[in-house]
Backbone as CSV, one residue per row, in Angstrom:
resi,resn,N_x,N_y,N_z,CA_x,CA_y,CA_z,C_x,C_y,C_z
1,UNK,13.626,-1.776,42.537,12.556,-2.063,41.617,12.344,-3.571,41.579
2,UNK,11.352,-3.944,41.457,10.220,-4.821,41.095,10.378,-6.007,40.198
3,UNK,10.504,-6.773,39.360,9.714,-7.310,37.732,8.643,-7.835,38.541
4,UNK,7.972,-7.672,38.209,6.244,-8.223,38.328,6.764,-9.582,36.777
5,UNK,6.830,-9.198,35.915,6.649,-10.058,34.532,7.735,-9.552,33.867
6,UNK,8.308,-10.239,32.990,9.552,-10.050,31.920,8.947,-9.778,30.555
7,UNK,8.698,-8.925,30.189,8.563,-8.694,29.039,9.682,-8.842,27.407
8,UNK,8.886,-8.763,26.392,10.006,-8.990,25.031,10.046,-7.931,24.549
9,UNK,11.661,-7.850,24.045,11.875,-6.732,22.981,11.342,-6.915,21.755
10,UNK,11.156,-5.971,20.966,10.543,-6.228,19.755,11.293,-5.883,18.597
11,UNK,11.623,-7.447,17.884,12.046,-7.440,16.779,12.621,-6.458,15.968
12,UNK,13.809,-6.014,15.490,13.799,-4.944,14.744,14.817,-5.001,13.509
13,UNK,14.773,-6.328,13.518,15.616,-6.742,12.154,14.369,-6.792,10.931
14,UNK,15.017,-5.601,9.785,13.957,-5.954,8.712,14.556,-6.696,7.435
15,UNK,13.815,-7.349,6.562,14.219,-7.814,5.339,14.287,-6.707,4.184
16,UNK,14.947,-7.574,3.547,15.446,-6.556,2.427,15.696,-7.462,1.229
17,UNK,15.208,-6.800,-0.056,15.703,-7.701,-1.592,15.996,-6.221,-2.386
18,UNK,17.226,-7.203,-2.615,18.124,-6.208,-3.402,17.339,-6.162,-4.948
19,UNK,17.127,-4.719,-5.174,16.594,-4.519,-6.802,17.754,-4.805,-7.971
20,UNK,18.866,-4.998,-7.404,20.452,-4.766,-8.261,20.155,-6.577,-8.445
21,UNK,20.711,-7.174,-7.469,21.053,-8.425,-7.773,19.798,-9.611,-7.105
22,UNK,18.855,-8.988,-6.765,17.784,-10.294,-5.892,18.378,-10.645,-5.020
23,UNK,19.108,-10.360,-4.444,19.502,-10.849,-2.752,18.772,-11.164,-1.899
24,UNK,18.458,-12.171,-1.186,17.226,-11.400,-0.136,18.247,-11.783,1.073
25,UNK,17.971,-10.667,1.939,18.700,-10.635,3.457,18.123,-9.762,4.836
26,UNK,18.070,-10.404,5.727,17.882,-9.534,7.277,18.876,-9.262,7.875
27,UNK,18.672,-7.603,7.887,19.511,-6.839,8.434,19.420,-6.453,9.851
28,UNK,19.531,-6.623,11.091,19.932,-5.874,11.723,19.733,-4.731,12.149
29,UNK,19.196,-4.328,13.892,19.247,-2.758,13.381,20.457,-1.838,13.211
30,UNK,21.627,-2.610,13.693,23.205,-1.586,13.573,23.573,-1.616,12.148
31,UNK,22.581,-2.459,11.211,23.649,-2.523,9.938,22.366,-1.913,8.864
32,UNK,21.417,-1.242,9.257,20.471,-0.551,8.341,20.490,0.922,9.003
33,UNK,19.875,1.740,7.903,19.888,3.268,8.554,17.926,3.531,8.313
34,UNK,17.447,4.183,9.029,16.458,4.442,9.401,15.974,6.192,8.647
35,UNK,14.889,6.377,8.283,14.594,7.679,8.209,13.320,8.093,7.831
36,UNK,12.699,9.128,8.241,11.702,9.643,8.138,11.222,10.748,7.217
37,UNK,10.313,10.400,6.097,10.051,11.499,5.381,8.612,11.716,5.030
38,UNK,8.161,12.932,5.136,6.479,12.650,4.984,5.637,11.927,6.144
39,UNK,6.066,11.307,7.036,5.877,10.264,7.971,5.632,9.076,7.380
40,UNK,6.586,9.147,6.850,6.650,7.497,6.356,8.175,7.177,6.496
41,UNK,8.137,5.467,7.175,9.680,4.950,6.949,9.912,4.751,6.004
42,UNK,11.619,5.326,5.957,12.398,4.199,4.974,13.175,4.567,5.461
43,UNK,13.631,3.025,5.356,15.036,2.246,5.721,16.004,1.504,4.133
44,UNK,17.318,1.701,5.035,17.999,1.553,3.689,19.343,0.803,4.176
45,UNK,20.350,0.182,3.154,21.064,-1.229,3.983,21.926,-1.523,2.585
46,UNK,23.383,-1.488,2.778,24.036,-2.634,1.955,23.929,-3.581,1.739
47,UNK,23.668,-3.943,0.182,23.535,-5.171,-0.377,24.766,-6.392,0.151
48,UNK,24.917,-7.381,0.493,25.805,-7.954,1.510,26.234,-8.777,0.338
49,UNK,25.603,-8.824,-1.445,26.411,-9.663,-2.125,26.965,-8.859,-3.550
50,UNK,26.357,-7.678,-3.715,26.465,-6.751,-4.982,26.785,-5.204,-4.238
51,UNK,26.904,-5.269,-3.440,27.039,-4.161,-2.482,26.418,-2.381,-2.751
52,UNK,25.551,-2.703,-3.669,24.587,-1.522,-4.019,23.472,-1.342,-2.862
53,UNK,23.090,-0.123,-2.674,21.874,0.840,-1.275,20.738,-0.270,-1.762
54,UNK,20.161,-0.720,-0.904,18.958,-1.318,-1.072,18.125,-0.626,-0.046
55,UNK,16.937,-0.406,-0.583,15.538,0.399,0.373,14.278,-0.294,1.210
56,UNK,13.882,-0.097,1.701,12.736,-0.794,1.847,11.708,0.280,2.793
57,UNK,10.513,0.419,2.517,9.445,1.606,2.497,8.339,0.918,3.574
58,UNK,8.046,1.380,4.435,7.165,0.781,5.398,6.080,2.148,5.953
């Protein structure tokens, strides 16, 4: 095989603010969990300073 051109991966670290303590942090995709409901995301992630589920709805 070929490369003609190198292309980019795309980003897949999302942010997150904790509703418990205001944290704000980017997670990673190994350290958030992903899921589908309705067809809608949400993703969800330990708080890295209060250690409560934080969500985030996309």
């Amino acid at each position: 095989m070929e490369i003609i051109k190198h292309g980019t991966l795309p980003d897949k670290r999302k942010y997150f603010i904790c509703d418990n303590c205001g944290c704000q942090f980017v997670a990673d995709a190994a350290e958030y969990r992903h899921d589908i409901h309705r067809n809608e995301d949400f993703y969800s992630c330990k708080c890295p300073d209060c250690g409560k589920s934080c969500t985030l709805e996309e």
